[in-house]
Residue frames relative to the residue before (quaternion, step in Angstrom):
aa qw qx qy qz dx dy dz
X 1.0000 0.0000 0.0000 0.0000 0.00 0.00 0.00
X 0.4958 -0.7022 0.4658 0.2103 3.62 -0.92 1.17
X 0.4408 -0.7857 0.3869 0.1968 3.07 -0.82 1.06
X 0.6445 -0.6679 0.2537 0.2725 3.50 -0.86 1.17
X 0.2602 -0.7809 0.4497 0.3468 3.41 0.14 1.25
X 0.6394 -0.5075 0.5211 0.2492 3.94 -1.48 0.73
X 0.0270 0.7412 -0.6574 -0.1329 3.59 -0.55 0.34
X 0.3261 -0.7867 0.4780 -0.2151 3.02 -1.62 1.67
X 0.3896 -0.5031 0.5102 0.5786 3.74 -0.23 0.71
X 0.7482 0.4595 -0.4444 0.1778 3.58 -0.63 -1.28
X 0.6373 0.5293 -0.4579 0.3224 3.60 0.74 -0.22
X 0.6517 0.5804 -0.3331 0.3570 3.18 1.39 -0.33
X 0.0848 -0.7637 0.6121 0.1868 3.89 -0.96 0.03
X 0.5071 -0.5529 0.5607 0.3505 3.81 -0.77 0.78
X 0.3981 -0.4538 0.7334 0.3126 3.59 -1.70 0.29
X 0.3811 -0.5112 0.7657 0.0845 2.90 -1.73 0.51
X 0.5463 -0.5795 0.5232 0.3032 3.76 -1.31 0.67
X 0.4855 0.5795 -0.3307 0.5649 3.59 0.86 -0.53
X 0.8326 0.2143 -0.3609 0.3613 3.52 0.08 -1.10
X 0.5292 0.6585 -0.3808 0.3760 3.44 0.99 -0.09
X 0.6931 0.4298 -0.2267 0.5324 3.63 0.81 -0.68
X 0.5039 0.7524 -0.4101 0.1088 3.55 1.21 -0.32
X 0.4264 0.6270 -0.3407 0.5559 3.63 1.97 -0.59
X 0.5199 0.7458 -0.3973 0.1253 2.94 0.10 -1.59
X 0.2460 -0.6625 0.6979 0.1165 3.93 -0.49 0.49
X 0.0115 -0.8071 0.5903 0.0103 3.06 -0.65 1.69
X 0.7323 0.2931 -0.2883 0.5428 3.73 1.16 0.47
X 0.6308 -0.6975 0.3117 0.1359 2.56 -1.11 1.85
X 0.4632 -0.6179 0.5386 0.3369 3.94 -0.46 0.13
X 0.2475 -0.8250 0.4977 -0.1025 3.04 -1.08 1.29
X 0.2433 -0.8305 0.4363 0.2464 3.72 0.09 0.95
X 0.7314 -0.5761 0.1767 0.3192 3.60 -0.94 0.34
X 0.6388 0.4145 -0.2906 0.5794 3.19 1.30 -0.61
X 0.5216 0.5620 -0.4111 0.4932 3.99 0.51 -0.42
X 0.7026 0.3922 -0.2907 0.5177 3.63 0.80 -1.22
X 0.4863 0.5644 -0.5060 0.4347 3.98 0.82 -0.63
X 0.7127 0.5061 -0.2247 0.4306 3.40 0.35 -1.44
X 0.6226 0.4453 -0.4189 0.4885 3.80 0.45 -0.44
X 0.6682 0.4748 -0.2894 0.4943 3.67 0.52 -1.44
X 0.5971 0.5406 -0.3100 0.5051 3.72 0.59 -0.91
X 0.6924 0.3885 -0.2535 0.5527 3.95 0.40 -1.03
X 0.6048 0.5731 -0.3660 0.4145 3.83 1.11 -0.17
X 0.6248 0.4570 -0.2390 0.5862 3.35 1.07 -0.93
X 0.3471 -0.7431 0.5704 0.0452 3.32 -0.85 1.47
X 0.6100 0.5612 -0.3135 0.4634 3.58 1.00 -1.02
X 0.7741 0.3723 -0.2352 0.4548 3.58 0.65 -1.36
X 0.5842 0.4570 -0.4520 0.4955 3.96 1.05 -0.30
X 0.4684 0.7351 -0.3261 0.3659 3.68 0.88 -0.16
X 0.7324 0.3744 0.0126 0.5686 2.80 1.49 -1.64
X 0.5941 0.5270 -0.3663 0.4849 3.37 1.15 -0.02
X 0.5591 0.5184 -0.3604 0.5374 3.45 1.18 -0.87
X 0.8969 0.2789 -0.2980 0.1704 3.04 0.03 -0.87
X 0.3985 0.5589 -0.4627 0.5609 3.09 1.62 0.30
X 0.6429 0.4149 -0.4717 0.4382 4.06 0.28 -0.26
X 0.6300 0.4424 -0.3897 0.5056 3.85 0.75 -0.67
X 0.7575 0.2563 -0.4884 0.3492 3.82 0.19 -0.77
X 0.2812 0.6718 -0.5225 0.4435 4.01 0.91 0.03
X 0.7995 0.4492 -0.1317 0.3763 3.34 -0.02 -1.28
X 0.6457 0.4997 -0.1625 0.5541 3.07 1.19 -0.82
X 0.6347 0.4993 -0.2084 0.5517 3.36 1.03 -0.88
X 0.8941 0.1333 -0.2958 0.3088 3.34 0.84 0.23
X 0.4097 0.5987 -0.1711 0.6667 3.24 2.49 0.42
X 0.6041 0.5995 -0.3476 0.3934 3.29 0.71 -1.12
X 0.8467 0.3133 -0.2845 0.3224 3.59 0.60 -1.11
X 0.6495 0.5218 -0.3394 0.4366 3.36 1.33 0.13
X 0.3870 0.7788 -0.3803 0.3147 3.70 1.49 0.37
X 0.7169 0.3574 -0.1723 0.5732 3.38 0.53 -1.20
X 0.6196 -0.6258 0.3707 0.2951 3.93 0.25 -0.41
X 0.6489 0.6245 -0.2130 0.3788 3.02 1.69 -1.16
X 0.2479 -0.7926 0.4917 0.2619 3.82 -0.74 0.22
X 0.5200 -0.5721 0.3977 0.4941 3.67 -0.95 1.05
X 0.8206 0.4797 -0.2163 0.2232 3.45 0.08 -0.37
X 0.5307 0.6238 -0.2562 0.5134 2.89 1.82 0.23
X 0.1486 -0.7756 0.6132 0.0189 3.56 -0.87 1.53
X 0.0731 -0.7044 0.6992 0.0979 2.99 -1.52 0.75
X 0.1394 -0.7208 0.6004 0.3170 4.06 -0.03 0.68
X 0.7173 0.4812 -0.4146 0.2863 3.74 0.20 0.23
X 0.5438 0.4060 -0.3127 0.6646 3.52 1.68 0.80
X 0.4104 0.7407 -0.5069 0.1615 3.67 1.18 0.67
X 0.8411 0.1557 -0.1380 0.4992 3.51 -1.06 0.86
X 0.3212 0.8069 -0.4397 0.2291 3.24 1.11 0.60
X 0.3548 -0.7994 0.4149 0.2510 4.03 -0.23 1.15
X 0.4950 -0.7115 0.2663 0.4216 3.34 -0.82 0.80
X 0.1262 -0.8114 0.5707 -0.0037 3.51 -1.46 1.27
X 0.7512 -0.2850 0.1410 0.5785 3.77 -0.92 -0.47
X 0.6435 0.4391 -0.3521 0.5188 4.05 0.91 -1.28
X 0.8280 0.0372 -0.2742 0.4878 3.74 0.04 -0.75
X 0.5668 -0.5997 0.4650 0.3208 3.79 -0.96 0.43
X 0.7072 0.1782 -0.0378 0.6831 3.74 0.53 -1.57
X 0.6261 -0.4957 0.4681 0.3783 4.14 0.22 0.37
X 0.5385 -0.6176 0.4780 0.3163 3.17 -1.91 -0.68
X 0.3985 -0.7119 0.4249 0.3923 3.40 -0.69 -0.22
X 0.5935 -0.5570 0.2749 0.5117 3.78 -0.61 -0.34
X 0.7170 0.2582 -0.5330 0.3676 3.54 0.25 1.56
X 0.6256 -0.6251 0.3382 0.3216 3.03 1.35 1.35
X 0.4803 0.6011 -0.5154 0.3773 3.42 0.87 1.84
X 0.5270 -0.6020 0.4054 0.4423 3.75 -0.56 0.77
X 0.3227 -0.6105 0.7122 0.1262 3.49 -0.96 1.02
X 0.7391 0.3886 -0.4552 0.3091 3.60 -0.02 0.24
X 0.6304 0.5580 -0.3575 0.4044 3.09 1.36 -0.49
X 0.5884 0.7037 -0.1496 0.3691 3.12 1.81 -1.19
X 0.4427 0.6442 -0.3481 0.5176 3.45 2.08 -1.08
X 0.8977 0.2586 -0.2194 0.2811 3.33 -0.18 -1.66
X 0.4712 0.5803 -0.5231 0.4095 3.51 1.58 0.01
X 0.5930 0.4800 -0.3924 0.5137 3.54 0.77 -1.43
X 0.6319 0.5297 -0.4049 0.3952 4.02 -0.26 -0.68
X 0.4999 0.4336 -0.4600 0.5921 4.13 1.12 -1.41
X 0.6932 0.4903 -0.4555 0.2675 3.72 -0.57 -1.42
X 0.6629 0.6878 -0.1670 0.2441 3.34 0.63 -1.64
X 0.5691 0.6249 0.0241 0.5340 2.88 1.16 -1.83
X 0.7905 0.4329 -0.1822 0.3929 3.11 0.22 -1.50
X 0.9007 0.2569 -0.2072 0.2826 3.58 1.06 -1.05
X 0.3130 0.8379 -0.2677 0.3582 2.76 2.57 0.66
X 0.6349 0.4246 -0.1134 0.6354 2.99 1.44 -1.83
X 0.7017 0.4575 -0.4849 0.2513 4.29 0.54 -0.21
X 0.6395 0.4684 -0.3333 0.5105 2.96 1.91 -0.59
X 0.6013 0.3714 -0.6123 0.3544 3.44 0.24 -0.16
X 0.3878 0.6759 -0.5793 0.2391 4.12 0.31 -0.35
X 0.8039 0.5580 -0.0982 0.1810 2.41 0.88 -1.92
X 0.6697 0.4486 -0.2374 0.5421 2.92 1.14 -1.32
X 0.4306 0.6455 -0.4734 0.4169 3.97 1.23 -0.10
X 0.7145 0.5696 -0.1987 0.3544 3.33 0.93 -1.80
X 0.7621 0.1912 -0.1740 0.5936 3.66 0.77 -1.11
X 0.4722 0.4791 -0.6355 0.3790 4.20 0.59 0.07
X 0.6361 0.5484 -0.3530 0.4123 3.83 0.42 -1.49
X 0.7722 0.3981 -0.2613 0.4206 3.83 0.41 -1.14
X 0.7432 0.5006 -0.2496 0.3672 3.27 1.16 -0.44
X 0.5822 0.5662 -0.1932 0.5505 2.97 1.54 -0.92
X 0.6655 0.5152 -0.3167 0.4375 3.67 0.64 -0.86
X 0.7819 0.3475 -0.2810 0.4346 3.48 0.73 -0.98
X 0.5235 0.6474 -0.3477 0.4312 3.11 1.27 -0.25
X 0.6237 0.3746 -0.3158 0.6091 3.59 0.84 -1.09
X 0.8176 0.2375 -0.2861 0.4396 3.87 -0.30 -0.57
X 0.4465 0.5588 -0.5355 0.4490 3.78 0.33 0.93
X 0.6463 -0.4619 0.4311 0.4279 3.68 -1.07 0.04
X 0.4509 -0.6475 0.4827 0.3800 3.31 -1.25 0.20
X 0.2438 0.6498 -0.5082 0.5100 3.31 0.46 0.56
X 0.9478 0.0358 -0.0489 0.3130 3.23 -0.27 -1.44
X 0.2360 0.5810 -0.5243 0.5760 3.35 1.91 0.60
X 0.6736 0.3602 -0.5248 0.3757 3.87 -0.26 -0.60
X 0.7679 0.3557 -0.2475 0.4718 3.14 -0.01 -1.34
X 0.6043 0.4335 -0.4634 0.4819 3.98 0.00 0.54
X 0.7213 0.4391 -0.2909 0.4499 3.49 1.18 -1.03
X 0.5652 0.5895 -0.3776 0.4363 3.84 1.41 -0.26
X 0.6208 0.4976 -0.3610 0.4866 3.42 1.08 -1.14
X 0.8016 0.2847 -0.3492 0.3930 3.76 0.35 -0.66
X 0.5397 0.3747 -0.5803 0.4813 3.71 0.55 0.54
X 0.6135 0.3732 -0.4844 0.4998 3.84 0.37 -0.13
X 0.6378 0.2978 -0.5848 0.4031 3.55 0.00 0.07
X 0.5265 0.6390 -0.4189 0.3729 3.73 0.72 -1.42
X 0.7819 0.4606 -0.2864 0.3074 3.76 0.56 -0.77
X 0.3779 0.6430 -0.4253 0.5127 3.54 2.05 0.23
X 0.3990 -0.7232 0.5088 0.2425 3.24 -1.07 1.16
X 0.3262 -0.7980 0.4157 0.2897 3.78 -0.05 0.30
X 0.3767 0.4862 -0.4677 0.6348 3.47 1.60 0.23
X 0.6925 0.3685 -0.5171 0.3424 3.38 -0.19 -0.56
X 0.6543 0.5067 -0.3970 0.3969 3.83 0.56 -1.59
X 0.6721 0.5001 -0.4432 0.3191 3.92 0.55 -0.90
X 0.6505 0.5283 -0.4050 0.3656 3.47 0.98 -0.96
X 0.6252 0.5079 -0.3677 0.4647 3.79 1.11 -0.92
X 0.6819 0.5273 -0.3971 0.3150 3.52 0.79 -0.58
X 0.6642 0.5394 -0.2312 0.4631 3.35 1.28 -1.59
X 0.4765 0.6893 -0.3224 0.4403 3.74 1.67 -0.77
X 0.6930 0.5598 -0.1195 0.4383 3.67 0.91 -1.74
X 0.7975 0.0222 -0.1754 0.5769 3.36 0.67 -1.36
X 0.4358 0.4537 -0.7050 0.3274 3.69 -0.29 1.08
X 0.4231 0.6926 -0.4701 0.3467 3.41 1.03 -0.48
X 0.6499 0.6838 -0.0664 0.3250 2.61 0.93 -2.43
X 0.4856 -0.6849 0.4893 0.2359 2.97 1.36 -1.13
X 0.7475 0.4516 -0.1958 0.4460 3.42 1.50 -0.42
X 0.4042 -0.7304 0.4084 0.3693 3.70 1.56 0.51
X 0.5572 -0.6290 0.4328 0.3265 3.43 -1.48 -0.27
X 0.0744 -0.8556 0.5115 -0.0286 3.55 -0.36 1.61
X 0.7291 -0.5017 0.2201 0.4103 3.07 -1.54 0.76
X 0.7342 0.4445 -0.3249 0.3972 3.77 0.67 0.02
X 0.5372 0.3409 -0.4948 0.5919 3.45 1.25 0.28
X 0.5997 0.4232 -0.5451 0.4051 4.17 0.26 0.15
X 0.6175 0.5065 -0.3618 0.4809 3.72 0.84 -0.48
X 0.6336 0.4996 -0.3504 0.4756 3.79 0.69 -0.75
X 0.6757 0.5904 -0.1646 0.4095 3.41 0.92 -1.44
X 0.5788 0.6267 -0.1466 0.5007 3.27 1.25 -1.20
X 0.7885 0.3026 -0.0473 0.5333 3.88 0.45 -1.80
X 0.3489 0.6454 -0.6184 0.2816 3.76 1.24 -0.14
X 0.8091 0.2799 -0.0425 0.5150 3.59 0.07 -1.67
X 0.5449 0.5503 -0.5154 0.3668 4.28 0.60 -1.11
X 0.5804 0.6568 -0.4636 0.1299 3.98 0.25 -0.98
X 0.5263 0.7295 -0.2530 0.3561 3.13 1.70 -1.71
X 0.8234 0.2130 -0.2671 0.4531 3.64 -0.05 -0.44
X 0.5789 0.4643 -0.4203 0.5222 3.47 0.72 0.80
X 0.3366 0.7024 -0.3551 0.5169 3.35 2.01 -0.27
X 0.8332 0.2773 -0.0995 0.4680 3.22 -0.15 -2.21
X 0.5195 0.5653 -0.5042 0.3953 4.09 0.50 -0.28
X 0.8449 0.2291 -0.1999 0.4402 3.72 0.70 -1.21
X 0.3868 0.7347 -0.3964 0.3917 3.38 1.46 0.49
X 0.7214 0.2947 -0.0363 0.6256 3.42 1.65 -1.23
X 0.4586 0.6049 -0.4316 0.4873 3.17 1.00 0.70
X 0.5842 0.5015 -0.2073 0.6035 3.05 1.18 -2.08
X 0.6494 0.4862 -0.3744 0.4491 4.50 0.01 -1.31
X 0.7442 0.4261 -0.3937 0.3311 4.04 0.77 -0.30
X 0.6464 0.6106 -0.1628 0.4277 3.11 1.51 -1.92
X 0.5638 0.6361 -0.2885 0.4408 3.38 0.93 -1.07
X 0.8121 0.2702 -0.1782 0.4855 3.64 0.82 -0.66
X 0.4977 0.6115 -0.5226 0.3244 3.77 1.37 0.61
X 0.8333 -0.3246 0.2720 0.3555 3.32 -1.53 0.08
X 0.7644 0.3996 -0.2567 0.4359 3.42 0.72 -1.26
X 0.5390 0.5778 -0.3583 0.4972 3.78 1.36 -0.87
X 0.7255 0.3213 -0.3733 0.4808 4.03 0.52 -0.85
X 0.5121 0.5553 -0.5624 0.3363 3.89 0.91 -0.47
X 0.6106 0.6971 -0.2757 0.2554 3.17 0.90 -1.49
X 0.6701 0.6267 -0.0635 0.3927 3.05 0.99 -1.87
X 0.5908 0.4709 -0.2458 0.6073 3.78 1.21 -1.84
X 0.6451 0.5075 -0.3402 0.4589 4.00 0.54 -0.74
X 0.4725 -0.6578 0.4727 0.3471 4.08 0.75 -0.05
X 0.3562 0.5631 -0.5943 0.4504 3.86 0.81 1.20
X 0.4187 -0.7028 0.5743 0.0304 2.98 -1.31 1.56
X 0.7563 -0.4471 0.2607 0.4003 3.40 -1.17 0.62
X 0.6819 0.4785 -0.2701 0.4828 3.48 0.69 -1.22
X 0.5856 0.2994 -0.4726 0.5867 3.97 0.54 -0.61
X 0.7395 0.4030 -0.4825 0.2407 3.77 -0.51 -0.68
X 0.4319 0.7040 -0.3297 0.4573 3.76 1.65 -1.05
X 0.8883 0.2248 -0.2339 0.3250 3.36 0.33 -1.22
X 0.6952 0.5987 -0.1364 0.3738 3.31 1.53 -1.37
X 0.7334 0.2505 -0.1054 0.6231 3.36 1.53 -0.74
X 0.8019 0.3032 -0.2864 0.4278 3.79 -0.18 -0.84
X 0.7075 0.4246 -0.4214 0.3762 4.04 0.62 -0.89
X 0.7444 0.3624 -0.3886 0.4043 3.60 0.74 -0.94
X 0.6040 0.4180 -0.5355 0.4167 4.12 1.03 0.43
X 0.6305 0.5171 -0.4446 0.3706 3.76 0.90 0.68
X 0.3308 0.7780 -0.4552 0.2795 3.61 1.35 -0.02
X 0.6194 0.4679 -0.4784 0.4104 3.22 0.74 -0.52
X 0.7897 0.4383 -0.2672 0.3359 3.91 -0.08 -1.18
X 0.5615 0.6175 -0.3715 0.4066 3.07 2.04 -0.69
X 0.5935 0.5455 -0.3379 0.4859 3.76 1.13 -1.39
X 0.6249 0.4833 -0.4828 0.3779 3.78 0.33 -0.81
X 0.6838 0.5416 -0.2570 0.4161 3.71 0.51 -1.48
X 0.6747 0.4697 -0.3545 0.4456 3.58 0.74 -1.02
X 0.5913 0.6157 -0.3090 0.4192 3.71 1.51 -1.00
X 0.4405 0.8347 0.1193 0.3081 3.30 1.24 -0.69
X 0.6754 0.0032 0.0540 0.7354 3.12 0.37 -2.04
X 0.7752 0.4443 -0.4115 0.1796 3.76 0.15 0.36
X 0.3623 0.4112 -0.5168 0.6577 3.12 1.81 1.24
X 0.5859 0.5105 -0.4569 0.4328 3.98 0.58 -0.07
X 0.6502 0.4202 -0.2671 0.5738 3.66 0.76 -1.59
X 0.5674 0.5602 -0.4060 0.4466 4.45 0.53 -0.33
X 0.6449 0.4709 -0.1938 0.5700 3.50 0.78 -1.53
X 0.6855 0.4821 -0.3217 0.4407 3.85 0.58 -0.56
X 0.5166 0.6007 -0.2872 0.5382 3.34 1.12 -0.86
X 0.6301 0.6336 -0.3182 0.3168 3.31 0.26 -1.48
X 0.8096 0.4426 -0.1098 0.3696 2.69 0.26 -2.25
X 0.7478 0.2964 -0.3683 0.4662 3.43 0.71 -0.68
X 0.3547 0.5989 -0.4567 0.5540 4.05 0.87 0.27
X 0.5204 0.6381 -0.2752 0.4962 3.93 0.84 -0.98
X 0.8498 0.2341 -0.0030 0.4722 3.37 0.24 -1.86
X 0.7084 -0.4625 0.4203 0.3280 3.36 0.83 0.71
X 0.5708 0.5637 -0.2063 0.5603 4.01 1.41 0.04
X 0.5122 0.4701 -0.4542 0.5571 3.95 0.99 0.31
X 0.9129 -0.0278 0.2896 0.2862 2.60 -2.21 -0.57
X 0.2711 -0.6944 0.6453 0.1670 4.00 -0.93 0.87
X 0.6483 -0.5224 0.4620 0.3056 3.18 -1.55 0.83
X 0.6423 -0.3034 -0.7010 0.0632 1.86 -2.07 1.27
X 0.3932 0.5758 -0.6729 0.2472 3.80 -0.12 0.36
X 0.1152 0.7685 -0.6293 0.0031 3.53 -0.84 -0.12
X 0.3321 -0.7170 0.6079 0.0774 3.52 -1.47 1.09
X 0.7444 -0.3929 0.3759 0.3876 3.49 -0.81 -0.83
X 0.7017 0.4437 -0.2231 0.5109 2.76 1.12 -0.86
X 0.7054 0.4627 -0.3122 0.4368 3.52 1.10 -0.56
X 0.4442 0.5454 -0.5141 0.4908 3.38 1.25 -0.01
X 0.5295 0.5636 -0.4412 0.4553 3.74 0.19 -1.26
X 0.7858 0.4758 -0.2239 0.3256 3.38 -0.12 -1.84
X 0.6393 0.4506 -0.4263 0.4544 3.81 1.28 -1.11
X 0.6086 0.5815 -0.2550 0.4759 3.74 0.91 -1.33
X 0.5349 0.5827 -0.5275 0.3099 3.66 0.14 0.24
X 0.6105 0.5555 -0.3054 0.4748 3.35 1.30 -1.18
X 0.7317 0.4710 -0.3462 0.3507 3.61 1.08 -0.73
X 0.6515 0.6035 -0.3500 0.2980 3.29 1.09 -0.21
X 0.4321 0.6016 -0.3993 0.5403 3.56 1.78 0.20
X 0.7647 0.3908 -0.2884 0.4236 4.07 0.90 -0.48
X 0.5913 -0.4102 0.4336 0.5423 3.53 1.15 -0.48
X 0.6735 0.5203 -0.3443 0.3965 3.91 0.76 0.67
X 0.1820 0.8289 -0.5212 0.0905 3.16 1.04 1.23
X 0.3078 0.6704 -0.5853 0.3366 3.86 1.21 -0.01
X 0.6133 0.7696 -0.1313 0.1200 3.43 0.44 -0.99
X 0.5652 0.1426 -0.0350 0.8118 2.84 1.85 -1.71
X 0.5981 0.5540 -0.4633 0.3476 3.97 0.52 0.05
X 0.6336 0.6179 -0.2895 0.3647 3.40 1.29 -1.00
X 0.6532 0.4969 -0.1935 0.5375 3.55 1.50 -1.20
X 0.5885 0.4939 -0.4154 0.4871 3.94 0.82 -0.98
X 0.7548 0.4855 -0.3182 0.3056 3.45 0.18 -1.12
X 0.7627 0.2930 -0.3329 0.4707 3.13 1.11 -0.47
X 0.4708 0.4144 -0.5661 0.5350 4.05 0.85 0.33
X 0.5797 0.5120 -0.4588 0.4374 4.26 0.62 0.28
X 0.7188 0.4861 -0.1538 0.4726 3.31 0.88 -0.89
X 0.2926 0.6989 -0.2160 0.6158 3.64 2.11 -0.54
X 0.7925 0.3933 -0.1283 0.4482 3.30 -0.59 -2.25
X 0.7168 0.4220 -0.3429 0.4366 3.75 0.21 -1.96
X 0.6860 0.4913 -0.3748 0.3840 3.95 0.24 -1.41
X 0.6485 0.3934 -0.3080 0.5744 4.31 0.59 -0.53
X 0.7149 0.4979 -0.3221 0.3705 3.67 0.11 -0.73
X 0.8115 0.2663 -0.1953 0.4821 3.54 1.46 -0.66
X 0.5610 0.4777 -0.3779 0.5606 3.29 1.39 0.29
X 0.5377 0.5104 -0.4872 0.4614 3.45 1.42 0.67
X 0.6019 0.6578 -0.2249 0.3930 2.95 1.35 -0.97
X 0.6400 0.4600 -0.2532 0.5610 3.23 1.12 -1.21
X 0.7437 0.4125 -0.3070 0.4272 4.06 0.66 -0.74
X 0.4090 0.5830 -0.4836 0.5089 3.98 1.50 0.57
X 0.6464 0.5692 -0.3129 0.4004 3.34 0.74 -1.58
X 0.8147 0.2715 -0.2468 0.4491 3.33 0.18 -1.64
X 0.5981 0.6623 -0.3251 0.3130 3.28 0.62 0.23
X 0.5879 0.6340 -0.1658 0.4742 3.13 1.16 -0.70
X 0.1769 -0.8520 0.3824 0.3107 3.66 0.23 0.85
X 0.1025 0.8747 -0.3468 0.3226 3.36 1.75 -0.08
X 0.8406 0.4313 0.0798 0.3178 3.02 0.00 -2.07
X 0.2952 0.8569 -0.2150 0.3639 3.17 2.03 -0.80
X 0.1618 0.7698 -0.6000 0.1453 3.92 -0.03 0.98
C-alpha cells in the first residue's frame, strides 16, 4: 500500500484577485432594442439623417412664424426679389417670402409623407397578416386582388379624383392626394408582412403556441407581428420619402395642393416660370429641400436595416 502522500503549505498557491474574476461576465446583457439604438448611434450617415429630419420637423412648424411674414401675404412691390438680409430665400412673383413659404410647403410635405406611410402600415400589416395565416386557398386569391390593384397607375386615379372634385367644385386637397396615393402604395407593405407572417408562422414558438389552443389572431399579434417590426420600420422609413417624391411630382404637374396652400412640390412647380427670367433661386430653393427630405429618410433607413439585422450583431 502506497504511502500517504504528506500535505504541505507548498502544494498550495493563493488565488490571485484576477483569478477569481476570471468567469466573471464583464458585459452586461443588452436587450434588443437598446442594442438597435447603440448600432444605430454607430452609423454616422444614418444619425445625420435623423437629425436632420428632427430639425426640418421643427422647422416645419417654427420656421413659419420666424421672420414675421405670412405665406400668404403679397406685396407686388417686393416682386422677384433675390434672397437678401429682410427676406432669407427672396420672393417669388407675388412678392411672398419664400422662406416662410419653404417651411409651410415642408409642414404639408411632411405631413402627407408620414400620413401615408401610416397608412399603408395600417392596411399592408392587416392585409398581409391575414393573408399569410389563412389557407392557401385564400392567400391566392387575396394575393391576386392586390397585384391587380398594385397595377392601377396612381397618377392615373389622382387625375380622376382631382377631375371629380373640381367638378365638385372642391379642387384637389391634401386628403384626396393621400387617398389617391394609399389606393394602390399599401400593396408592398402587404407582400413584405405576408412573407414574414409565411416564415414565422412555421417556427417553434408559433406551433408551441398553436399545440397550446392559441388561435391565429393571438399568435398574429403576440408572436409573429411584433418579430416583423424590424423590416416593417425600414419600409415605413422608405415609403415616406417615396409617398413625398409622389406628392411632389404631381404638385409639379399642376395636380397638388390649390393655392394658397402650397407643398414642395408646388413651390418647384410656381418657380419654374422663374427660371426662364433669371429666378432660378426659386425652383432651386424648394428641390433642394425635397433632396435634403428624400437624402435624410433614405439613410436613416439605411442605417435602421443595418442595425437591424441580427447578422451584423458584434
Amino acid at each position: 500500500m502506497k504511502a500517504e502522500m504528506e500535505i504541505s503549505r507548498d502544494l498550495f498557491e493563493k488565488a490571485s484577485f484576477e483569478d477569481r474574476d476570471a468567469e466573471k461576465i464583464k458585459r452586461p446583457s443588452i436587450k434588443y432594442w437598446p442594442d438597435v439604438w447603440r448600432r444605430l448611434k454607430q452609423n454616422k450617415l444614418a444619425m445625420t439623417g435623423l437629425i436632420l429630419i428632427i430639425l426640418m420637423c421643427i422647422m416645419a412648424v417654427v420656421g413659419t412664424h420666424i421672420n414675421g411674414y405670412k405665406y400668404y401675404e403679397q406685396n407686388l412691390n417686393l416682386i422677384n426679389i433675390h434672397p437678401n438680409s429682410d427676406h432669407w430665400f427672396g420672393t417669388d412673383e407675388l412678392g411672398r417670402d419664400l422662406f416662410t413659404r419653404v417651411w409651410y410647403g415642408a409642414r404639408y410635405s411632411l405631413i402627407i409623407g408620414i400620413l401615408a406611410a401610416a397608412i399603408d402600415f395600417v392596411i399592408g400589416v392587416l392585409y398581409g397578416g391575414i393573408a399569410g395565416m389563412a389557407t392557401r386557398r385564400v392567400d391566392g386569391i387575396m394575393m391576386r386582388i392586390a397585384e391587380v390593384i398594385y397595377s392601377i397607375p396612381y397618377l392615373l386615379i389622382v387625375i380622376l379624383l382631382s377631375v371629380v372634385f373640381s367638378t365638385a367644385g372642391a379642387g384637389t386637397s391634401m386628403f384626396v392626394l393621400i387617398f389617391a396615393m394609399t389606393l394602390t402604395d399599401w400593396v408592398p407593405m402587404a407582400i413584405l408582412v405576408r412573407g414574414q407572417v409565411l416564415q414565422l408562422k412555421e417556427s417553434e414558438y408559433s406551433l408551441a403556441s398553436e399545440s397550446l389552443g392559441a388561435s391565429k389572431g393571438w399568435i398574429l399579434k403576440n408572436h409573429i407581428i411584433p418579430n416583423t417590426l424590424g423590416p416593417i420600420l425600414v419600409n415605413i422609413t422608405l415609403t415616406i420619402p417615396r409617398a413625398i417624391f409622389a406628392e411632389a411630382t404631381l404638385s409639379f404637374l399642376g395636380l397638388g395642393l390649390q393655392a394658397p396652400k402650397s407643398s414642395l412640390g408646388t413651390l418647384a412647380n410656381d418657380g419654374l416660370a422663374g427660371l426662364a427670367v433669371g429666378n432660378a433661386y426659386q425652383i432651386l430653393i424648394p428641390a433642394i429641400f425635397i433632396s435634403l427630405i428624400m437624402f435624410a429618410f433614405n439613410v436613416l433607413g439605411d442605417g435602421l436595416r443595418d442595425a437591424l439585422d441580427p447578422r451584423l450583431r458584434k
